[in-house]
C-alpha positions as CSV (number, residue, x, y, z in Angstrom):
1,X,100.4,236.0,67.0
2,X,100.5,232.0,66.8
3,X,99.1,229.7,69.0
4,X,102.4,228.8,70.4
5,X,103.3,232.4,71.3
6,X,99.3,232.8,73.1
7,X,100.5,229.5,75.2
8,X,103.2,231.0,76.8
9,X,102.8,232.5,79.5
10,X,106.0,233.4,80.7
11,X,107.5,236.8,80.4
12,X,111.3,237.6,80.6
13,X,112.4,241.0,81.6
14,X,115.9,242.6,80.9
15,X,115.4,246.8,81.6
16,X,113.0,249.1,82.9
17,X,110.5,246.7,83.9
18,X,113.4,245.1,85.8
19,X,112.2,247.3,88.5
20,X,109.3,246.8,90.7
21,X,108.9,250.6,90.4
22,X,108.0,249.8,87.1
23,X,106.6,246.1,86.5
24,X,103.8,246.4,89.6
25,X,101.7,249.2,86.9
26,X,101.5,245.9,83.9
27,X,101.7,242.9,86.1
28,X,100.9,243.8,89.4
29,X,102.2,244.2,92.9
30,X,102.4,240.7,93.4
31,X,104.1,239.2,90.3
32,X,105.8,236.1,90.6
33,X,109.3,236.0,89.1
34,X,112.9,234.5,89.5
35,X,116.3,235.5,88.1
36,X,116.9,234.5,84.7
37,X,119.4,234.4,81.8
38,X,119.1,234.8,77.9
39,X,121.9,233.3,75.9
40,X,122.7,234.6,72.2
41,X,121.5,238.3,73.1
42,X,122.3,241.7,73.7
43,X,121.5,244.4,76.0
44,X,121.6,247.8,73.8
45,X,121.1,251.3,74.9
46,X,118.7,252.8,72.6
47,X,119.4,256.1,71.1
48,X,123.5,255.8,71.3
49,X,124.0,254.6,74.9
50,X,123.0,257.7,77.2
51,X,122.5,256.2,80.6
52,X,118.9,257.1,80.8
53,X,118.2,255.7,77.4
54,X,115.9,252.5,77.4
55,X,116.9,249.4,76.1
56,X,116.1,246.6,73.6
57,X,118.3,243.1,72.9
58,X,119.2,241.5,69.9
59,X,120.4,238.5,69.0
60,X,124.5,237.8,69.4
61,X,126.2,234.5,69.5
62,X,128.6,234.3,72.6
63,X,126.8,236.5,74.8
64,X,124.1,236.6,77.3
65,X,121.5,238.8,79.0
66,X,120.8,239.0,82.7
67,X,116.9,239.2,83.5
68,X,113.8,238.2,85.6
69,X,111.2,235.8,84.6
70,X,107.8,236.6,85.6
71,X,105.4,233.6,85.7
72,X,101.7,233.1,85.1
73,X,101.4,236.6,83.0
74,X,98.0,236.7,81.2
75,X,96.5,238.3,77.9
76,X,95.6,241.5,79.1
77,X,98.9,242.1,80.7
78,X,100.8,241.1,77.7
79,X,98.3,243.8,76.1
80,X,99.6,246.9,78.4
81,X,103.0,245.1,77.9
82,X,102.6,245.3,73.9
83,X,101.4,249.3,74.8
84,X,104.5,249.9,76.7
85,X,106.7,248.4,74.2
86,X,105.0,250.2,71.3
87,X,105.5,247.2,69.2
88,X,102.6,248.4,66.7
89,X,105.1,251.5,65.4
90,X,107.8,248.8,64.8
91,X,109.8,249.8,68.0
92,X,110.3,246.0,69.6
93,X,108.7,242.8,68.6
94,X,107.3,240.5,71.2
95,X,109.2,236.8,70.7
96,X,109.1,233.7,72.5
97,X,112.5,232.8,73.8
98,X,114.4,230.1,75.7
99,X,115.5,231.2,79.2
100,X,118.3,229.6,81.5
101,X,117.0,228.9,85.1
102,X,119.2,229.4,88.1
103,X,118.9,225.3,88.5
104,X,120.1,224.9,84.9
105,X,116.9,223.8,83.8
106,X,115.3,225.9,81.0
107,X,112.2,227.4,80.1
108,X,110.2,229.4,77.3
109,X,109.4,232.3,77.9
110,X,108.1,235.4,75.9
111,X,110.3,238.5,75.4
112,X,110.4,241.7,73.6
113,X,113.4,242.3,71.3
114,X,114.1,245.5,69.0
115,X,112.3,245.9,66.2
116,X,113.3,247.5,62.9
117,X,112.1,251.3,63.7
118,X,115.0,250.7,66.4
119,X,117.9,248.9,64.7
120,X,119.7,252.1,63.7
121,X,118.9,253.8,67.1
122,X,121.3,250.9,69.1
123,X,124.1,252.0,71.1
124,X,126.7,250.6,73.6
125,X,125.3,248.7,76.9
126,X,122.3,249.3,78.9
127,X,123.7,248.6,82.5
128,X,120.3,248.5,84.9
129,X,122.4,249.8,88.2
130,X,123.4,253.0,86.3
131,X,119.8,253.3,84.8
132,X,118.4,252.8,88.7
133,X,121.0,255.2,90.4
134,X,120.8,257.6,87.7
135,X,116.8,257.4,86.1
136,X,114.3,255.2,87.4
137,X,112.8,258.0,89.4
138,X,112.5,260.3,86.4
139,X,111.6,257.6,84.0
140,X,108.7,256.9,86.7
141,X,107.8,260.1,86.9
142,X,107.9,261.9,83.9
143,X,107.9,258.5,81.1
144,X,105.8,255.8,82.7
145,X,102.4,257.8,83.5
146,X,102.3,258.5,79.6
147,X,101.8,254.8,78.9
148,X,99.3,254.6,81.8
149,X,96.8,257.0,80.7
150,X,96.7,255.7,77.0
């Protein structure tokens, strides 16, 4: 990882860890964070779009991703983050991004985007309501306390 990437300590959001339900177990119960947007990316459903699917963004011109940025985020939660995102077996790679503020303003901020074990396992959209109505308390249940005892 370069220096630049180790400086930032901004992380932007854009699925599962959307959710408190989630985030709280890598970044605590009292993470800072405000509503953000990524411009030039994708939201994907990984594994052809099934509503409880996870998902991953790439890059695309003309469109734009709807996320949280979580502020102050340090080493050793980037490390459970990198766990999570198994980005040693290729699935996402962690990137430093720019973000669009609510004010207009922007920011850098560092993301996870698919990596290549992933790029012929993208779908259509990931939509985070359907994912919360449908799986967040399956995904919490039966998926998250895998990457917690690890």
């Amino acid at each position: 990882m370069n220096q630049s990437t180790r400086e930032i300590n901004n992380f932007f959001a854009y699925g599962t860890l959307l959710f408190p339900e989630v985030y709280q177990h890598f970044l605590g119960p009292d993470a800072v964070w405000e509503q953000a947007k990524l411009s030039d990316y994708q939201r994907l459903s990984v594994d052809g779009g099934d509503a409880c699917s996870v998902p991953a963004i790439v890059k695309n011109t003309g469109t734009s991703v709807d996320g949280k940025v979580f502020f102050g985020i340090d080493a050793r939660c980037f490390e459970l983050l990198d766990h999570f995102e198994d980005i040693d077996n290729g699935d996402y790679l962690r990137e430093v991004v720019s973000i669009e503020m609510p004010d207009g303003t922007t920011a850098s901020a560092q993301t996870y985007i698919a990596g290549p074990s992933l790029e012929h396992s993208l779908g259509g959209n990931w939509c985070p309501d359907t994912f919360c109505e449908r799986c967040l308390a399956e995904f919490v249940a039966k998926v998250l306390p895998h990457y917690l005892s690890t």
